[in-house]
N, C-alpha and C positions, 0 to 999 in steps of 0.2 A: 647551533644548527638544529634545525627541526625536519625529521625524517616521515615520510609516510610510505605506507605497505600498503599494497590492493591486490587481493587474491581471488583472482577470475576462472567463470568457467565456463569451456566454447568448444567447438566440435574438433575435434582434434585435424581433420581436416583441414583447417582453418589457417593452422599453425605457419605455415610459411608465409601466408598473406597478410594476416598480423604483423609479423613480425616487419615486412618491409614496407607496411604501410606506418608503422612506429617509427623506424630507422628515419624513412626518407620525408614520412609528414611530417609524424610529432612533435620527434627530439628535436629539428628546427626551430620550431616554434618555441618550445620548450627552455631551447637555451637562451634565448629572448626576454624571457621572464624576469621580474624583477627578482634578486637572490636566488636563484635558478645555482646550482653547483654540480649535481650528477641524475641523472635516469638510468633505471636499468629495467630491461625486460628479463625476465626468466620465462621458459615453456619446459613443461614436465612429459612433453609429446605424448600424453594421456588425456587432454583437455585440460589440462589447471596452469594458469601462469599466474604470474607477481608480478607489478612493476612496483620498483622501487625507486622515489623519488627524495633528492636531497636539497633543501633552500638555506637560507640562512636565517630566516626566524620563521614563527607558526603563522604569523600575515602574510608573509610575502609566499608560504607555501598555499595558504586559502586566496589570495588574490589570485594564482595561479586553475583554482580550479574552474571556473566559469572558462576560459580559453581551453583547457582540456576537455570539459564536457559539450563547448560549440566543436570542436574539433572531430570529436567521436561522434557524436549525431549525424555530421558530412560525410565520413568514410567510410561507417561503418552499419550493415542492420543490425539488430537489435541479436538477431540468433548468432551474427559471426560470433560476436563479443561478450556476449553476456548470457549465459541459459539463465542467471539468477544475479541479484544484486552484489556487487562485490564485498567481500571482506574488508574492511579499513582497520589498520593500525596505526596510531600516527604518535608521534611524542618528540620531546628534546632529546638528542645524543648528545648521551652523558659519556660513551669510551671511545674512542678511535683512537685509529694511529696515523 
């Protein structure tokens, strides 16, 4: 499995419309994807969230992104969601349970 991290930051204001425009947009789409397996959103209610994304290999998580970033272009301006480029972490999971 190949995971990625995206650590955002947005007016804290923001935070409830984010979130239900994730719920009821994204994750739809989202679970659609080829090797699609879990999303999660985090909010720190201070302006910083994480979503975390799970697929089944490092392609099928990068074919994924071109549909998430036409997705956030549509829903979203640029201040809701982003004051700064996001964080990326992304790699194989090597533990779980």
């Amino acid at each position: 499995m190949h995971a990625v991290i995206r650590h955002y930051h947005f007016d804290p204001k923001d935070s409830k419309e984010i979130a239900e425009k994730l719920t009821n947009g994204f994750m739809p789409i989202m679970k659609n994807a080829k090797g699609f397996v879990r999303y999660y959103w985090l909010d720190n209610g201070k302006g910083e969230g994480a979503s975390f994304s799970l697929f089944g290999s490092r392609e099928e998580a990068e074919a994924s992104v071109p549909l998430a970033v036409e997705w956030v272009h549509e829903n979203f301006t640029a201040s809701q969601i982003m004051k700064q480029k996001p964080e990326v972490i992304e790699g194989t999971v090597v533990a779980h349970d």
